[in-house]
Backbone atoms as SQL, in Angstrom:
CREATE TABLE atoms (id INTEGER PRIMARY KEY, chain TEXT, resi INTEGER, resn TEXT, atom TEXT, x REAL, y REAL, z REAL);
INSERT INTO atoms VALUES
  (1, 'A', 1, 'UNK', 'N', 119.419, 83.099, 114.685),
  (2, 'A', 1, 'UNK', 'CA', 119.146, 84.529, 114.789),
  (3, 'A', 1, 'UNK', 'C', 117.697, 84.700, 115.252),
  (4, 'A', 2, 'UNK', 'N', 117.563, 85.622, 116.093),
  (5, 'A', 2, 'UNK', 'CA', 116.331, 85.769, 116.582),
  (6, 'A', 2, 'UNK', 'C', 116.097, 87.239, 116.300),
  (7, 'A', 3, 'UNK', 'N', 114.681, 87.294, 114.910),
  (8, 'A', 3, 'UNK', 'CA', 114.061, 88.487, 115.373),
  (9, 'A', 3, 'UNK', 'C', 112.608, 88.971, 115.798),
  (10, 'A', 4, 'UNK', 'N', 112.057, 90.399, 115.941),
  (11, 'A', 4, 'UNK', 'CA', 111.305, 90.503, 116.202),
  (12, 'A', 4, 'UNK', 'C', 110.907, 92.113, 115.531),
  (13, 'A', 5, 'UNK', 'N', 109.495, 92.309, 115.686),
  (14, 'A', 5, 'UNK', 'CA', 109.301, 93.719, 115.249),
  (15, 'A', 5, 'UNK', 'C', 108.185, 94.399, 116.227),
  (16, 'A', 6, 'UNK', 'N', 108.571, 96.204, 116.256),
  (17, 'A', 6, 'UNK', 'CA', 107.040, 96.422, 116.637),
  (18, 'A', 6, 'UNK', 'C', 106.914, 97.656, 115.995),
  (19, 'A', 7, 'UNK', 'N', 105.329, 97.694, 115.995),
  (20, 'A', 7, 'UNK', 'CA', 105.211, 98.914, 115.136),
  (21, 'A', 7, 'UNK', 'C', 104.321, 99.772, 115.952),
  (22, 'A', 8, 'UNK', 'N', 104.845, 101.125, 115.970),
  (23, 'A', 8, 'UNK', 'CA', 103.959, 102.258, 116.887),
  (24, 'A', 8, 'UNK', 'C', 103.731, 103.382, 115.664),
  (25, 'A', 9, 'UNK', 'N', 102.449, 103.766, 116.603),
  (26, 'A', 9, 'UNK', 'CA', 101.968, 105.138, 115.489),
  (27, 'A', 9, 'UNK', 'C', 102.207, 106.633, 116.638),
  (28, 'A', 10, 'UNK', 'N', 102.980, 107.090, 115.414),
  (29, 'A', 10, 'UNK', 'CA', 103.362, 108.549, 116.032),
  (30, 'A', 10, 'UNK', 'C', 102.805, 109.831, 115.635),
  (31, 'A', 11, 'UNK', 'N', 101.757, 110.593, 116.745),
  (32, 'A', 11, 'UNK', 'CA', 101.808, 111.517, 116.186),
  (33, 'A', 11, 'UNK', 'C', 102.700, 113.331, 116.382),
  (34, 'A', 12, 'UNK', 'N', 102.692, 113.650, 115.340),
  (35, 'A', 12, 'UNK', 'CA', 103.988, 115.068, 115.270),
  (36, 'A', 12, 'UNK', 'C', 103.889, 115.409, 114.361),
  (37, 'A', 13, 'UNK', 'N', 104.440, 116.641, 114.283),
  (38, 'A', 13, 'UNK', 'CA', 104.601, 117.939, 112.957),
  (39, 'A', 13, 'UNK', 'C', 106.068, 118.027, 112.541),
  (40, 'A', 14, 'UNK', 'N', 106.144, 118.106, 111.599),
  (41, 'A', 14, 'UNK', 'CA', 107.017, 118.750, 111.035),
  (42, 'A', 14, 'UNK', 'C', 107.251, 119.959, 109.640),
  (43, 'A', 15, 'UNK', 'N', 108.334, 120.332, 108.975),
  (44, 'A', 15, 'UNK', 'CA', 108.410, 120.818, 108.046),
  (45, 'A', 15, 'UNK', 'C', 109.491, 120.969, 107.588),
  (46, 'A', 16, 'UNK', 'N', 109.400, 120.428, 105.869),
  (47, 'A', 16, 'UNK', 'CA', 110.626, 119.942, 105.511),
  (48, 'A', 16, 'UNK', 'C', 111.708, 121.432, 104.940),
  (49, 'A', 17, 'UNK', 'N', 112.917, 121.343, 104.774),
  (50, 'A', 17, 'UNK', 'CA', 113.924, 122.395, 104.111),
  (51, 'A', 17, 'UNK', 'C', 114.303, 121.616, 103.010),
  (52, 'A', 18, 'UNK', 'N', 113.386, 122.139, 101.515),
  (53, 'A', 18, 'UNK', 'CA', 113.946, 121.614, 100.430),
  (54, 'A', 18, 'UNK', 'C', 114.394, 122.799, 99.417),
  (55, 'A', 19, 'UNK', 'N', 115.217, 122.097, 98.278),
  (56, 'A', 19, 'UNK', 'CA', 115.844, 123.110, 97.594),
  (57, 'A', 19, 'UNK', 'C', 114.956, 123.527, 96.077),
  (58, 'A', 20, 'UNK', 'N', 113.465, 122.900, 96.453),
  (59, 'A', 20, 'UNK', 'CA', 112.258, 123.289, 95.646),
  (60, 'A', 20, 'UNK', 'C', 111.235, 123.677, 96.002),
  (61, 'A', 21, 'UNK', 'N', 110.002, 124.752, 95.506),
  (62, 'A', 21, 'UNK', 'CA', 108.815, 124.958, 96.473),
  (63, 'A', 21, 'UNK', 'C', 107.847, 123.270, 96.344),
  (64, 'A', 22, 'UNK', 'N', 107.443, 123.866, 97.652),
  (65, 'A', 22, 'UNK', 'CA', 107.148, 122.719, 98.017),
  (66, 'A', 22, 'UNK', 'C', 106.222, 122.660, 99.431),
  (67, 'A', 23, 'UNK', 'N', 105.045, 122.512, 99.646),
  (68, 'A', 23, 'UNK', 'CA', 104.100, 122.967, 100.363),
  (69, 'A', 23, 'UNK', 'C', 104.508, 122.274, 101.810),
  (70, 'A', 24, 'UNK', 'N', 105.622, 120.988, 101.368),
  (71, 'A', 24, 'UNK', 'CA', 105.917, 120.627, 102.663),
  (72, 'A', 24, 'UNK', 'C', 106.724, 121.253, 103.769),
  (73, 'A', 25, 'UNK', 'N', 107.091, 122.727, 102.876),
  (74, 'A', 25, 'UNK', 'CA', 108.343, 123.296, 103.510),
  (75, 'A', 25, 'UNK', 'C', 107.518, 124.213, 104.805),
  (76, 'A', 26, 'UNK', 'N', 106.198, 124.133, 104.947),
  (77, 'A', 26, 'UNK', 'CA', 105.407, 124.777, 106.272),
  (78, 'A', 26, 'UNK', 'C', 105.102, 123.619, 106.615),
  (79, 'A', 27, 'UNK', 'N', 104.783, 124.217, 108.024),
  (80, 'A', 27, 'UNK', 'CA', 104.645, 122.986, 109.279),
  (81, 'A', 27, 'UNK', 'C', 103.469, 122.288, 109.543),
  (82, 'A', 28, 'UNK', 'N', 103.514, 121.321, 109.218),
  (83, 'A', 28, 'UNK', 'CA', 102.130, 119.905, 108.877),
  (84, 'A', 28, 'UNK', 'C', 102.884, 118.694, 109.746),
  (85, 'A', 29, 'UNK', 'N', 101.406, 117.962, 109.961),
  (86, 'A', 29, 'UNK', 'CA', 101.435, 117.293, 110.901),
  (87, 'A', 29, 'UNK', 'C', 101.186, 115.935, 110.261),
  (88, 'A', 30, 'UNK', 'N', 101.484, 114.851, 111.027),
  (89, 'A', 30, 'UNK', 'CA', 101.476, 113.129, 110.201),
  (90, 'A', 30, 'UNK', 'C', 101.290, 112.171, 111.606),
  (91, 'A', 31, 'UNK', 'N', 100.442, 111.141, 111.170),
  (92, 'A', 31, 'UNK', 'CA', 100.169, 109.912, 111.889),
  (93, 'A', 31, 'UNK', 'C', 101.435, 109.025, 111.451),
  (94, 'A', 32, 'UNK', 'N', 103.158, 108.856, 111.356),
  (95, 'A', 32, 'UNK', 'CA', 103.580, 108.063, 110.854),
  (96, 'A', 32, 'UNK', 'C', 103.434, 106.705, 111.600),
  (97, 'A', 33, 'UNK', 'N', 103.433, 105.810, 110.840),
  (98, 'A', 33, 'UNK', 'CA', 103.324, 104.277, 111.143),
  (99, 'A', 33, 'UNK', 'C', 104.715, 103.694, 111.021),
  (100, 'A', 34, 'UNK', 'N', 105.306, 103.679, 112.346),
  (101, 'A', 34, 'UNK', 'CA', 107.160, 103.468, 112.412),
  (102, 'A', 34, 'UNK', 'C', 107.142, 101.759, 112.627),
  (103, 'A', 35, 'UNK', 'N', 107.509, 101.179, 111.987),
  (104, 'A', 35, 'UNK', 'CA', 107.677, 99.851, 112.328),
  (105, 'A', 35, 'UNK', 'C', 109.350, 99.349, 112.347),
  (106, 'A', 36, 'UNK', 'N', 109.891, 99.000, 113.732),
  (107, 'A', 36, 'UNK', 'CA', 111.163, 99.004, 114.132),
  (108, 'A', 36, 'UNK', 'C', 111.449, 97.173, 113.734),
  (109, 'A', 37, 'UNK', 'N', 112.417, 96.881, 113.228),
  (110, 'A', 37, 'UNK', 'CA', 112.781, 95.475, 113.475),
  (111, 'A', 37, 'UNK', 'C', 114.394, 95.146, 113.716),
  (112, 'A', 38, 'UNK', 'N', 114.169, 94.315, 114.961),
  (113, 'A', 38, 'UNK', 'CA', 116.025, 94.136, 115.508),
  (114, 'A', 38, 'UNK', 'C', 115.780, 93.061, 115.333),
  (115, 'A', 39, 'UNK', 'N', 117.165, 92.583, 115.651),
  (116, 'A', 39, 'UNK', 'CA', 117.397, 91.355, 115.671),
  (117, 'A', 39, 'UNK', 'C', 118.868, 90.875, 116.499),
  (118, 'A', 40, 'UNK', 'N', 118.868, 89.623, 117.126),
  (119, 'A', 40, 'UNK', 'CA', 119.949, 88.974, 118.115),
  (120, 'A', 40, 'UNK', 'C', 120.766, 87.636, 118.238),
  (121, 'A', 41, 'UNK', 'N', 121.745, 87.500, 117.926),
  (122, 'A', 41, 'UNK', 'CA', 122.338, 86.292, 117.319),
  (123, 'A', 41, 'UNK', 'C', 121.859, 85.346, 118.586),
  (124, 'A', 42, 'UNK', 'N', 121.919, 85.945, 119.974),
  (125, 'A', 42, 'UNK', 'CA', 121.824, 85.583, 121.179),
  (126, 'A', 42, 'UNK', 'C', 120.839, 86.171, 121.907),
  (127, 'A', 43, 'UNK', 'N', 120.182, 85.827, 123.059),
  (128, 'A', 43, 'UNK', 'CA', 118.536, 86.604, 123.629),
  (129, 'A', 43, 'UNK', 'C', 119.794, 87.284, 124.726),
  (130, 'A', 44, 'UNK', 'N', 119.046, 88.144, 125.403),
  (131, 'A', 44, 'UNK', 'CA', 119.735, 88.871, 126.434),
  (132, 'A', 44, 'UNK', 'C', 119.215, 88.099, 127.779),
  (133, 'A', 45, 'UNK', 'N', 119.513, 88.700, 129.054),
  (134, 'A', 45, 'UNK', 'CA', 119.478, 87.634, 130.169),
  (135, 'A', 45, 'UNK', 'C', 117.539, 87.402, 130.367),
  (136, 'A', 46, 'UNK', 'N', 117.322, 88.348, 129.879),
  (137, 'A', 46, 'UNK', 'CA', 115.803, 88.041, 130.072),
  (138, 'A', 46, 'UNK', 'C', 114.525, 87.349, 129.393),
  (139, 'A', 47, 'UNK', 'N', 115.518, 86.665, 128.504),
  (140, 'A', 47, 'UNK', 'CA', 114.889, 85.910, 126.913),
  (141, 'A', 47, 'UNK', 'C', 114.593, 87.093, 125.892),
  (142, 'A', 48, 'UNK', 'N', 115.175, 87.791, 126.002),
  (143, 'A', 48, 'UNK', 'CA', 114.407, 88.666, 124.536),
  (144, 'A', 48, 'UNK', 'C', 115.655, 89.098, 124.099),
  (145, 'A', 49, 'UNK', 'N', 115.419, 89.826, 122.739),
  (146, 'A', 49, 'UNK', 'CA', 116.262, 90.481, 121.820),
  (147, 'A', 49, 'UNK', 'C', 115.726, 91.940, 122.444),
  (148, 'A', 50, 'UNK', 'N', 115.174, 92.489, 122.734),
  (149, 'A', 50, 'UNK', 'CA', 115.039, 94.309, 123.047),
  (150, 'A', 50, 'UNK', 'C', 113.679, 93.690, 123.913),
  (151, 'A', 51, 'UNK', 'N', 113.336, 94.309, 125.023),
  (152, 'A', 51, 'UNK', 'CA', 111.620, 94.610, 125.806),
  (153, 'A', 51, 'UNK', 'C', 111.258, 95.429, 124.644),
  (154, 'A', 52, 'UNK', 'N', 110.215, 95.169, 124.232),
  (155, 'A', 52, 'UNK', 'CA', 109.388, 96.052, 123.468),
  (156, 'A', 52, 'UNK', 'C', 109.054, 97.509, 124.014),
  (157, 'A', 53, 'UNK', 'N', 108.790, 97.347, 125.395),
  (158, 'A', 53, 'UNK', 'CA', 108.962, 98.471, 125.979),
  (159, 'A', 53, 'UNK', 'C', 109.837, 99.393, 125.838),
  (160, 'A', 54, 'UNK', 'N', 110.954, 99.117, 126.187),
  (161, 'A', 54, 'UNK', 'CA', 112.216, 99.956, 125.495),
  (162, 'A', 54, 'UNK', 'C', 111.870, 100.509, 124.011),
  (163, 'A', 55, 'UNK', 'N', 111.723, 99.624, 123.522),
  (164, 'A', 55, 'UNK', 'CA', 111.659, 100.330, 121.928),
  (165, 'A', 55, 'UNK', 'C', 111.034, 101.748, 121.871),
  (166, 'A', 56, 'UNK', 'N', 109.271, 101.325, 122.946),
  (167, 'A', 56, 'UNK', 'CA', 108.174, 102.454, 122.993),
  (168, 'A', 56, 'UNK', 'C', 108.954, 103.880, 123.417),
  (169, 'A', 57, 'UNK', 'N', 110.063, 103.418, 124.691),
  (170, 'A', 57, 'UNK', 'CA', 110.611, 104.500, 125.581),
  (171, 'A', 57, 'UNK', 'C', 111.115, 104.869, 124.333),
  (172, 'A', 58, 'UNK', 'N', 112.412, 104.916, 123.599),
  (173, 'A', 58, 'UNK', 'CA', 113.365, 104.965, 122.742),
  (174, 'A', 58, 'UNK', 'C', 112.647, 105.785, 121.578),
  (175, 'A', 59, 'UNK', 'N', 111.498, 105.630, 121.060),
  (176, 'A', 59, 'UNK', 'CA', 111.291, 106.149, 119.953),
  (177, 'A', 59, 'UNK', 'C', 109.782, 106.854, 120.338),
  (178, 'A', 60, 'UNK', 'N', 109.034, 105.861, 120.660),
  (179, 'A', 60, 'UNK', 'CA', 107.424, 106.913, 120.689),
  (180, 'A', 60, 'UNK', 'C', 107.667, 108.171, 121.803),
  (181, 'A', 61, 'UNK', 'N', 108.016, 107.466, 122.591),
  (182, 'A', 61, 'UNK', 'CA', 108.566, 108.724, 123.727),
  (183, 'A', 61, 'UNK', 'C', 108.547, 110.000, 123.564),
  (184, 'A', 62, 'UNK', 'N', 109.851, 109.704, 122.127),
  (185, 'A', 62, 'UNK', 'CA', 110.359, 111.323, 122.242),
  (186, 'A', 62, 'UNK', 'C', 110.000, 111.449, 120.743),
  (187, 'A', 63, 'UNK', 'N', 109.193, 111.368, 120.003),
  (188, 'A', 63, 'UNK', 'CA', 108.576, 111.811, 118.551),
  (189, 'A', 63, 'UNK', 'C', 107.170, 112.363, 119.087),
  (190, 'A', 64, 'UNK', 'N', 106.073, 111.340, 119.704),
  (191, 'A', 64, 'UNK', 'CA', 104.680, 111.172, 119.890),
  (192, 'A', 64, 'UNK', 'C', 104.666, 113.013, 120.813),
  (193, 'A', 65, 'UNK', 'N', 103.614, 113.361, 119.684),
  (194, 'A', 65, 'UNK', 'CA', 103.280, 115.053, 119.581),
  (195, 'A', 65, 'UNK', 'C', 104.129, 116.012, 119.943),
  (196, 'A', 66, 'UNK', 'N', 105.390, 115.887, 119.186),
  (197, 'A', 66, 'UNK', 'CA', 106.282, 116.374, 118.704),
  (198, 'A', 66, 'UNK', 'C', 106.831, 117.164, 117.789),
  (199, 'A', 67, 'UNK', 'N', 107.331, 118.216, 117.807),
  (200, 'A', 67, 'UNK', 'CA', 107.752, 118.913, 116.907),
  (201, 'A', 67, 'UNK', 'C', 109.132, 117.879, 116.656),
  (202, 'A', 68, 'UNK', 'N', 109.045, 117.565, 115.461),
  (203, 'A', 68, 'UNK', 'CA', 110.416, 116.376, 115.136),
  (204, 'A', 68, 'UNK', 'C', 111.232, 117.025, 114.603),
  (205, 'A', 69, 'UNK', 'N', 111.113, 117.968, 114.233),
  (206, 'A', 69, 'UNK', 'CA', 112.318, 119.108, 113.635),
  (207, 'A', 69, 'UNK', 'C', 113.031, 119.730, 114.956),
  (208, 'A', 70, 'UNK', 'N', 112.300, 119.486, 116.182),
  (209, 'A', 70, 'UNK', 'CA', 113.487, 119.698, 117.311),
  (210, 'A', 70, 'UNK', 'C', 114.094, 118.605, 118.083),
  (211, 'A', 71, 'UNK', 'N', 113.734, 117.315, 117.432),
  (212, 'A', 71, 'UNK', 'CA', 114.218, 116.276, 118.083),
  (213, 'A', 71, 'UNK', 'C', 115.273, 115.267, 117.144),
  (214, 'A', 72, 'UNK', 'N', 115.102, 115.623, 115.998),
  (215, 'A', 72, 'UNK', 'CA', 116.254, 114.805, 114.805),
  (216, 'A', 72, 'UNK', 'C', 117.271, 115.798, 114.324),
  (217, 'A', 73, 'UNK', 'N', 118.294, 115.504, 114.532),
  (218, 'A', 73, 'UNK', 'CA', 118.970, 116.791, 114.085),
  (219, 'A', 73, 'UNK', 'C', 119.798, 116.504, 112.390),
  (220, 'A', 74, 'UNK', 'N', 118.229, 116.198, 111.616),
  (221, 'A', 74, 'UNK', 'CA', 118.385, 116.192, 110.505),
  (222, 'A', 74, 'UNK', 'C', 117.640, 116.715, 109.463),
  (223, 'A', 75, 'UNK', 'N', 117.260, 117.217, 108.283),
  (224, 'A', 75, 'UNK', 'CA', 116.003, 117.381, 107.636),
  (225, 'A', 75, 'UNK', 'C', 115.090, 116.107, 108.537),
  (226, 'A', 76, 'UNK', 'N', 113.761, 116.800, 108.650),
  (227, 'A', 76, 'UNK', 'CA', 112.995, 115.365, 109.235),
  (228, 'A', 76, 'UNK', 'C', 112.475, 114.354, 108.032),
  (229, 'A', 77, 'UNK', 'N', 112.678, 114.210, 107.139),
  (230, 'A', 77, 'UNK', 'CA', 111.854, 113.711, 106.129),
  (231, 'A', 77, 'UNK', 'C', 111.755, 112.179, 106.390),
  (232, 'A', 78, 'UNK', 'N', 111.097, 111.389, 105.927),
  (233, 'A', 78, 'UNK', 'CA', 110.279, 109.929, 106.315),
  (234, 'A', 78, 'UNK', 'C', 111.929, 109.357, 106.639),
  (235, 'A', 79, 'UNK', 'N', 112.983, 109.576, 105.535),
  (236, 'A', 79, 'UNK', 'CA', 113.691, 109.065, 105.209),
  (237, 'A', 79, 'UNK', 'C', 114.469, 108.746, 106.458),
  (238, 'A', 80, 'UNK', 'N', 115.149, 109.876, 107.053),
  (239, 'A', 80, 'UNK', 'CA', 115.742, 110.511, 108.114),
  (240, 'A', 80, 'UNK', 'C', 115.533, 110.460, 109.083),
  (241, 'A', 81, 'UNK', 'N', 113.994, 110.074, 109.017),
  (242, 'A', 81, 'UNK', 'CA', 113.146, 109.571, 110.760),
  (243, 'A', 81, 'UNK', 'C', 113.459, 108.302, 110.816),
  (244, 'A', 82, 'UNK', 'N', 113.361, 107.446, 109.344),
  (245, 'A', 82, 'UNK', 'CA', 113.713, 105.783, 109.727),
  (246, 'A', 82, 'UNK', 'C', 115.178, 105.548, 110.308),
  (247, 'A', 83, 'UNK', 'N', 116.263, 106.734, 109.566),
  (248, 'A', 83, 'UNK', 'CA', 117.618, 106.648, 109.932),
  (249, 'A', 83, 'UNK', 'C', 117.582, 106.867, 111.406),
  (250, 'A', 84, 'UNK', 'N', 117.107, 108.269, 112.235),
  (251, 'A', 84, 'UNK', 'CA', 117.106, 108.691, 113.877),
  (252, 'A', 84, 'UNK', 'C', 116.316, 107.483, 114.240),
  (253, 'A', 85, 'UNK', 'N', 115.174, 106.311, 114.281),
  (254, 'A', 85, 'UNK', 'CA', 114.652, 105.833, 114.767),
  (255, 'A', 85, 'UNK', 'C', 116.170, 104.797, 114.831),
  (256, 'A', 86, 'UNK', 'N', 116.619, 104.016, 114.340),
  (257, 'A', 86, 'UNK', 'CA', 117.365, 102.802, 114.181),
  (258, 'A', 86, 'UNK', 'C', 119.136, 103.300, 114.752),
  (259, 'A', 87, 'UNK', 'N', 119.365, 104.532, 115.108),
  (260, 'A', 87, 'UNK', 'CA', 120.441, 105.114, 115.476),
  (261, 'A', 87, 'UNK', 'C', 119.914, 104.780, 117.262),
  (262, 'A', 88, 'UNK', 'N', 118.792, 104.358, 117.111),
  (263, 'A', 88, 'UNK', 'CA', 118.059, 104.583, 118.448),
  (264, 'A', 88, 'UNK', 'C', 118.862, 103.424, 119.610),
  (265, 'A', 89, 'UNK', 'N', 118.401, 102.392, 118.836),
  (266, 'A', 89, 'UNK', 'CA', 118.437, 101.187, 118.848),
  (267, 'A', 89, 'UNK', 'C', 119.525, 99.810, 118.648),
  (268, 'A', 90, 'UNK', 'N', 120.630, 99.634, 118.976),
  (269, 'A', 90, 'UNK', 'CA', 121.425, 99.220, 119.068),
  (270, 'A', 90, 'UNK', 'C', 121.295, 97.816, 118.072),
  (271, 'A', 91, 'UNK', 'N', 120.387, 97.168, 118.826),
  (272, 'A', 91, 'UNK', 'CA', 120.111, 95.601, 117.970),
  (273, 'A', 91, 'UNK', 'C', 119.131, 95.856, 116.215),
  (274, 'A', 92, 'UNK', 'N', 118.541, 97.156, 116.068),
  (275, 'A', 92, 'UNK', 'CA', 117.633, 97.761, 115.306),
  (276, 'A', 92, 'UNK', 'C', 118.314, 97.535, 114.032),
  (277, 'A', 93, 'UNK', 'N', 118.067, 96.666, 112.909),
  (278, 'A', 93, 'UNK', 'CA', 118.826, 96.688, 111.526),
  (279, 'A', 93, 'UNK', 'C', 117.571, 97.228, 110.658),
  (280, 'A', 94, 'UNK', 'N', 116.417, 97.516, 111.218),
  (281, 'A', 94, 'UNK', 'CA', 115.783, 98.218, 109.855),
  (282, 'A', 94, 'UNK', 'C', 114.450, 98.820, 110.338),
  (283, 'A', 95, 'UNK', 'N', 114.456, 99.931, 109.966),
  (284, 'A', 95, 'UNK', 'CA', 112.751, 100.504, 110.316),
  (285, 'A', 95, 'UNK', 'C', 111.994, 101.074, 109.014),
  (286, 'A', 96, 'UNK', 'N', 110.913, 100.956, 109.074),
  (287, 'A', 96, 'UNK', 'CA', 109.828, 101.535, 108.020),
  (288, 'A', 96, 'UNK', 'C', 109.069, 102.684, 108.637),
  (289, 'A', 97, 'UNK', 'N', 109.032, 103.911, 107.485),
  (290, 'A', 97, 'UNK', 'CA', 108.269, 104.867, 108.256),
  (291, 'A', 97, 'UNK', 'C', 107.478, 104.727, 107.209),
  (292, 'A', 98, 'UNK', 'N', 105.870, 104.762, 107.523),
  (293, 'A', 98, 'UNK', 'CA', 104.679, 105.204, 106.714),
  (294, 'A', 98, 'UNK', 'C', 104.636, 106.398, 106.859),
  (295, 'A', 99, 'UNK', 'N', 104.254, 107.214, 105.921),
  (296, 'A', 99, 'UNK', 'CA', 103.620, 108.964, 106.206),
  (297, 'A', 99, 'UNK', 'C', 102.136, 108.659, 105.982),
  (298, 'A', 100, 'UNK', 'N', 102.072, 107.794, 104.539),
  (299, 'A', 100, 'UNK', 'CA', 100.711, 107.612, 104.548),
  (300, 'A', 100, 'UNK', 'C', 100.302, 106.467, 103.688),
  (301, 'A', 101, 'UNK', 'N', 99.310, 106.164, 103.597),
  (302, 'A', 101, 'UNK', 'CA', 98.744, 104.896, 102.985),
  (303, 'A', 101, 'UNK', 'C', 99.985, 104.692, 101.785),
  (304, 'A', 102, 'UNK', 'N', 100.023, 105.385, 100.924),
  (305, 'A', 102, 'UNK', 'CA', 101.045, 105.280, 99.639),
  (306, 'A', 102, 'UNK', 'C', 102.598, 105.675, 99.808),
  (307, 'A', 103, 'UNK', 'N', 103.062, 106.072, 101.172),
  (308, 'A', 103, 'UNK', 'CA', 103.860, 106.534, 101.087),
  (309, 'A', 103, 'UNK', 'C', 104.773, 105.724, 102.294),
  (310, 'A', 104, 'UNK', 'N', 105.874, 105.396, 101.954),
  (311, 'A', 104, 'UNK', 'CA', 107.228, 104.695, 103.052),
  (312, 'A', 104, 'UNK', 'C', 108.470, 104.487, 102.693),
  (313, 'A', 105, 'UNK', 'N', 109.251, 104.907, 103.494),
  (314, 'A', 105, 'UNK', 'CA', 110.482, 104.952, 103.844),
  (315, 'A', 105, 'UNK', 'C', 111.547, 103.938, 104.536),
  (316, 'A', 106, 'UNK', 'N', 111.941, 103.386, 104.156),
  (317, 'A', 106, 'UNK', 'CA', 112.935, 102.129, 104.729),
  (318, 'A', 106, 'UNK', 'C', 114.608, 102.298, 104.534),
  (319, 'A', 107, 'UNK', 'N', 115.036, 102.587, 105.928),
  (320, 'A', 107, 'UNK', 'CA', 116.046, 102.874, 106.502),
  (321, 'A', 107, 'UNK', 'C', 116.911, 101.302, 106.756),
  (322, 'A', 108, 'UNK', 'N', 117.777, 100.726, 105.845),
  (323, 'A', 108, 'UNK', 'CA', 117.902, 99.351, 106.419),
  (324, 'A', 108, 'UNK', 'C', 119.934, 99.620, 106.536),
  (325, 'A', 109, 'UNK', 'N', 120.362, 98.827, 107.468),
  (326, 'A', 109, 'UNK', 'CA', 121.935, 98.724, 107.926),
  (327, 'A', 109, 'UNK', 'C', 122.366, 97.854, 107.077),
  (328, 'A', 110, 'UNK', 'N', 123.333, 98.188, 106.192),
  (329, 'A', 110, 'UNK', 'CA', 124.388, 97.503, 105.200),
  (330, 'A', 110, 'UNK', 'C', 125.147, 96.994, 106.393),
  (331, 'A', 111, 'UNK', 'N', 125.347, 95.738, 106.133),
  (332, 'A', 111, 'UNK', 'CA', 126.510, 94.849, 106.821),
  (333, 'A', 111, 'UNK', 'C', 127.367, 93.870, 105.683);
């Protein structure tokens, strides 16, 4: 098995819809620290498991200064961004979202 990881920093706003007050529910902005990891039983024709590039297209692309509440069509919460990041990604079995130094989210594929 061959894997690999990369990690990009995104920046975007969001604001969460919770069923408590909650200061996150207005629109604030985050440096998240997304760290993607796939993996490939087999390399593809070009020796790799994913171009890293791709990954950048696939995810920084369309988050990086972003309103992410119009690009996930889910609550955006850390949680939900690791889930839309790895829906991204075909070979992708797990991503980590940082919000912040103390805070992360890990989205991993039950097999």
């Amino acid at each position: 098995m061959f894997y690999i990881k990369k990690t990009i920093e995104v920046s975007g706003a969001h604001r969460l819809v919770l069923d408590y007050p909650s200061k996150c529910t207005e629109m604030h902005g985050h440096n998240w620290i997304i760290t993607i990891h796939c993996r490939a039983k087999e390399l593809n024709p070009n020796g790799m498991v994913i171009d890293f590039s791709e990954i950048k297209h696939r995810i920084f692309d369309k988050l990086d200064h972003k309103v992410v509440n119009d690009v996930i069509p889910y609550n955006p919460t850390s949680e939900n961004i690791a889930r839309w990041c790895q829906e991204q990604i075909e070979c992708c079995y797990r991503v980590d979202v940082q919000e912040t130094s103390g805070n992360v989210a890990t989205y991993e594929v039950d097999e």
